[in-house]
C-alpha positions as CSV (number, residue, x, y, z in Angstrom):
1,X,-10.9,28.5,-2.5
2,X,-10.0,27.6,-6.4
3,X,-7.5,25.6,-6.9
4,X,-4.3,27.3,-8.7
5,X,-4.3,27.7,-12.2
6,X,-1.5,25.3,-13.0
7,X,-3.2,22.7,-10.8
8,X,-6.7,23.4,-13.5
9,X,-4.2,23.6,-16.8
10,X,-2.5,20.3,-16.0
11,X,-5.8,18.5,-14.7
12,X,-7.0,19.6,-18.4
13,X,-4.0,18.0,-20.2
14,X,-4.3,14.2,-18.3
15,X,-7.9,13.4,-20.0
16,X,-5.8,14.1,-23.3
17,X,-2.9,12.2,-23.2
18,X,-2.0,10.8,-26.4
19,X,1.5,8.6,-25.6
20,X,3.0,7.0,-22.5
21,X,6.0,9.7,-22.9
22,X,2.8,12.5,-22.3
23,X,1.1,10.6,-19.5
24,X,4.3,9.7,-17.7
25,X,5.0,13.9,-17.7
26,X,1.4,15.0,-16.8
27,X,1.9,12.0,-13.5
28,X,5.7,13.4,-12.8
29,X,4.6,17.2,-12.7
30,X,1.3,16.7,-10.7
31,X,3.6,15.6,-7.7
32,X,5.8,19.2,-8.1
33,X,2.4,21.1,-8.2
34,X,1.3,19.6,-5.4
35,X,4.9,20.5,-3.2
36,X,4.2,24.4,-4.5
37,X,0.6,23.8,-3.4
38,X,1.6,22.8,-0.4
39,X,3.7,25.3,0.5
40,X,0.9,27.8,-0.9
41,X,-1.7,26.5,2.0
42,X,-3.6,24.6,-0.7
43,X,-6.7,22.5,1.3
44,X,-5.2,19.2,1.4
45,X,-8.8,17.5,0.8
46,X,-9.0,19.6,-2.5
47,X,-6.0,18.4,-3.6
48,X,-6.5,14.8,-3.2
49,X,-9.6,15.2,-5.2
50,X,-7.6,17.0,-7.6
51,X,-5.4,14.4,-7.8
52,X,-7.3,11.6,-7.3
53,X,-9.4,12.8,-10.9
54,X,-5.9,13.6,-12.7
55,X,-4.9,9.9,-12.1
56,X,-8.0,8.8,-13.4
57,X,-7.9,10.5,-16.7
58,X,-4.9,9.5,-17.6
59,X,-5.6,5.6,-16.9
60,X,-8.2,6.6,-19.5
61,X,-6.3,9.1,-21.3
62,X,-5.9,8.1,-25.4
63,X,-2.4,6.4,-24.2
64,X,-3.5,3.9,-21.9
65,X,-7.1,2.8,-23.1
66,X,-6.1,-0.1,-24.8
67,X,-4.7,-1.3,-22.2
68,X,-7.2,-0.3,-19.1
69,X,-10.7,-1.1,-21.1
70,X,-11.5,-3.8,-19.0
71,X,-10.3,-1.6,-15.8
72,X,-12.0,-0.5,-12.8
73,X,-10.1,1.8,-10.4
74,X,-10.4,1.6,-6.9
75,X,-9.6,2.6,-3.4
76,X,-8.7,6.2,-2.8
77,X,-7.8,7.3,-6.1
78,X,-11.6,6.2,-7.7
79,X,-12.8,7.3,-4.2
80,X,-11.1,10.9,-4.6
81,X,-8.9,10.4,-1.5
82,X,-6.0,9.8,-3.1
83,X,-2.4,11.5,-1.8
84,X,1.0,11.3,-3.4
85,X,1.6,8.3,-1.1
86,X,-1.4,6.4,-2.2
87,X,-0.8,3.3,-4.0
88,X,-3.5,3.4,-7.6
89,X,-5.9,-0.1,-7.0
90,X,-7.8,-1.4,-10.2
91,X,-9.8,-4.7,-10.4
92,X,-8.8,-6.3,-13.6
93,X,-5.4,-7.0,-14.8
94,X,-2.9,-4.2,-16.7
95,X,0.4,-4.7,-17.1
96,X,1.2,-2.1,-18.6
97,X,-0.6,0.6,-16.2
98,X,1.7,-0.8,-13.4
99,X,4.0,-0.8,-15.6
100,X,3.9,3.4,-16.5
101,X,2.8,4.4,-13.0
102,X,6.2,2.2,-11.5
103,X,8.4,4.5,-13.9
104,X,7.3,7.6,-12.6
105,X,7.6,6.3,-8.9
106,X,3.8,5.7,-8.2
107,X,3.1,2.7,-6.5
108,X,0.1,0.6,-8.0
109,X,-1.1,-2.7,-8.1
110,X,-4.1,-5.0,-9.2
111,X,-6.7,-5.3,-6.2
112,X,-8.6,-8.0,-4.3
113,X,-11.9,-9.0,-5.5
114,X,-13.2,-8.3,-2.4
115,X,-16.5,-6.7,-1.7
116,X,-14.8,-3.3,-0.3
117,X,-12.7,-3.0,-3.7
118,X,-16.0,-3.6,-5.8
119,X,-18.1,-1.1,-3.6
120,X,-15.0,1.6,-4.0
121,X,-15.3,1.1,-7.6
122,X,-18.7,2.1,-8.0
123,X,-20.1,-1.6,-8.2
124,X,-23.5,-2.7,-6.4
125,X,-23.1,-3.6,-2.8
126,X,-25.5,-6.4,-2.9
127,X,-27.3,-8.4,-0.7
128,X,-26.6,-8.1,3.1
129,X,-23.6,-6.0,2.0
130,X,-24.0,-3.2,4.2
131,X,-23.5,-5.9,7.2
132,X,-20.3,-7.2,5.6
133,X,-19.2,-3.6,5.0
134,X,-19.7,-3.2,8.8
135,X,-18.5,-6.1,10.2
136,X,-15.4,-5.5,7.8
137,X,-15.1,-1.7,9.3
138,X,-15.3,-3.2,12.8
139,X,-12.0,-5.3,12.1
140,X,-10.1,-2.1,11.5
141,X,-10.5,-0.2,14.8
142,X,-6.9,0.7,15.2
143,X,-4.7,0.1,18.7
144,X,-5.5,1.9,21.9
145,X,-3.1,5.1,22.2
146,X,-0.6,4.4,25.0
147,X,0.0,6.8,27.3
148,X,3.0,8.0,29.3
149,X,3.2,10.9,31.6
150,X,0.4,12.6,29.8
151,X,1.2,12.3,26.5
152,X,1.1,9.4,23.8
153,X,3.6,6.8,24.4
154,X,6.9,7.8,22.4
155,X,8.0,4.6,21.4
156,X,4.3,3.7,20.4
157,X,4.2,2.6,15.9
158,X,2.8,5.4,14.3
159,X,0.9,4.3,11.0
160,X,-1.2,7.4,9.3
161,X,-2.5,4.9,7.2
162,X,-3.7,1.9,8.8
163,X,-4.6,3.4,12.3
164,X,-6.0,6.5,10.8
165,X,-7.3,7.0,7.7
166,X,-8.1,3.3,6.5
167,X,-10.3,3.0,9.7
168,X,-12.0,6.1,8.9
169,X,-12.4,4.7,5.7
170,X,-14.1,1.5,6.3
171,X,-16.7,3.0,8.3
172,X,-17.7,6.0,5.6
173,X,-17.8,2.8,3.2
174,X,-20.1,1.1,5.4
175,X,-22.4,4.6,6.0
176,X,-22.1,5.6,2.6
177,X,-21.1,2.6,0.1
178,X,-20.8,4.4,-3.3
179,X,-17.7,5.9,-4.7
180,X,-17.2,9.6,-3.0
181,X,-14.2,11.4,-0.7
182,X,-14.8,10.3,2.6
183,X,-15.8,13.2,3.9
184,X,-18.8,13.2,1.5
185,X,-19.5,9.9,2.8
186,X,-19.4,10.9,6.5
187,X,-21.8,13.2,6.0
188,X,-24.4,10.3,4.0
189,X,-23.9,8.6,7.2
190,X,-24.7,11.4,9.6
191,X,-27.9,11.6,7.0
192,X,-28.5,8.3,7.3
193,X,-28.5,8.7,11.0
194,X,-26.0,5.5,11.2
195,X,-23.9,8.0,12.7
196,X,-24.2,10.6,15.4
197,X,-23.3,14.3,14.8
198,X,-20.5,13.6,17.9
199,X,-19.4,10.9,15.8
200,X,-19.0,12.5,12.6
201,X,-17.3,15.8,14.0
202,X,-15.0,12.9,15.3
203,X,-14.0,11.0,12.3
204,X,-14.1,14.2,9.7
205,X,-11.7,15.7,11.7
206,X,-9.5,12.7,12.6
207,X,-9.6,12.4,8.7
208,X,-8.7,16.1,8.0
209,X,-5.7,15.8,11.0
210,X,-4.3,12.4,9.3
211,X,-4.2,14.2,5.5
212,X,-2.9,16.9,6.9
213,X,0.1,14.7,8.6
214,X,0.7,12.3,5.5
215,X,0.9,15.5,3.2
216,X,3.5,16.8,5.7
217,X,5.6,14.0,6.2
218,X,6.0,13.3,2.6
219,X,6.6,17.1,1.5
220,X,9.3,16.5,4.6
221,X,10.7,13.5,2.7
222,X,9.7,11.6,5.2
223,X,8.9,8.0,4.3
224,X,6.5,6.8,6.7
225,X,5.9,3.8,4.8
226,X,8.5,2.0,4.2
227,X,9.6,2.3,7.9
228,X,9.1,1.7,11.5
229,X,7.8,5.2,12.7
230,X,7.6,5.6,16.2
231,X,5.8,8.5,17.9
232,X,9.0,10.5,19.3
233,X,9.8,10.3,15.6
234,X,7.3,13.1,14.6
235,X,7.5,16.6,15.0
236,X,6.1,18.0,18.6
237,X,2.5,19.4,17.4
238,X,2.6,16.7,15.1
239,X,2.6,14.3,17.9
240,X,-0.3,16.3,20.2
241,X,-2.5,16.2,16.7
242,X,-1.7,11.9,15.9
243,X,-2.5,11.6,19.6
244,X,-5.6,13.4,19.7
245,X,-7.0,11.9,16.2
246,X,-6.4,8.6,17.0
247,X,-8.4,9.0,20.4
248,X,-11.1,10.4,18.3
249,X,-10.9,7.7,16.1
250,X,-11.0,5.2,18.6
251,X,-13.8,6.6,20.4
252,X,-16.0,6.8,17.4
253,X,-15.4,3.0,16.7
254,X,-16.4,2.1,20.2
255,X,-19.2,4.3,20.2
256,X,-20.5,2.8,17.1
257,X,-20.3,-0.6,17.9
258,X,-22.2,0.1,21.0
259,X,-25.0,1.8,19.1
260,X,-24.9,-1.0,15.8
């Protein structure tokens, strides 16, 4: 499905940017077209690639090229996985981007020199890389789901981030180390063979269900972030889904570690 014509229009404006005053528009009416998107049934994958390319134009827009020359992005927004909640990564220092992107309520930040930040901006993985890349995924197998009378534990942290799609992230880095959406990744790895197609249904739609709930929470206006969110917090089939993901999630890592 094509993405709405406002969504196209504005994506055409970021590359073109000519002041902050412009950029600091284009970034404040992407996250309005993406609420009328939402509420539209917009894909939320093809709106974090959306997204995730708007951002990047305008960091290289006319208005912030002086200042983000010696700047690589990183994590989710140069990966195209980017989501209003995402906080913008870039290796290299800028001042002044965190500066523009803290006035129109984005968070963003300079990044680690760390091997996954290089990879995710498009930088050679290097010798024995791949193994770091794993080991590193490894590290990020999220908690066991508790259970109680059936269902996931209510008073259990809910994180959509760090037990959900940051896993998921790490091991597409690992099958698929080049900068691409993670579902594109996935799919390298199910390529690659380094993942089974079990596997892979697994993770693409743990990754799919944990969009899906950060999109909805923050259309909500629900901060999940800046909070202790606890499973009786969510919504009832939003609960049944975070359950269900994160056992998918959980049994992918396992099953992967078995067969690495």
């Amino acid at each position: 499905m094509a993405l709405h014509q406002s969504l196209l229009d504005l994506g055409e404006q970021a590359a073109r940017c000519s002041t902050t005053a412009t950029a600091k528009g284009v970034l404040a009416e992407a996250t309005d077209l993406i609420r009328n998107a939402l509420f539209h049934r917009e894909q939320e994958t093809a709106l974090s690639a959306w997204y995730s390319r708007l951002l990047s134009d305008v960091v290289r827009s006319p208005a912030l090229a002086p200042h983000t020359g010696e700047v690589r992005l990183t994590g989710s927004v140069a990966l195209g996985d980017a989501s209003p909640t995402a906080t913008v990564r870039w290796l290299g220092s800028s001042p002044e981007l965190e500066e523009l992107l803290s006035a129109v309520g984005i968070k963003g930040e300079q990044a680690k020199d760390s091997l996954p930040h290089r990879v995710d901006s498009g930088l050679p993985v290097g010798i024995d890389g791949e193994k770091q890349l794993f080991r590193a995924a490894l590290e990020q197998r999220p908690p066991a789901v508790q259970i109680s009378n059936g269902l996931p534990d209510p008073t259990q942290a809910v994180d959509f981030k760090a037990f959900l799609l940051l896993p998921i992230q790490s091991l597409a880095r690992w099958a698929a180390p080049s900068p691409r959406p993670t579902p594109d990744r996935l799919a390298i790895g199910l390529e690659r063979e380094l993942l089974t197609p079990e596997e892979f249904e697994s993770l693409n739609q743990a990754w799919k269900t944990g969009l899906a709930l950060d999109y909805r929470n923050w259309l909500d206006g629900v901060d999940v972030y800046s909070r202790e969110l606890q499973v009786r917090d969510l919504a009832a089939l939003d609960r049944t889904a975070y359950g269900a993901a994160c056992w998918m999630v959980a049994g992918a890592f396992d099953s992967i570690k078995v067969r690495h």
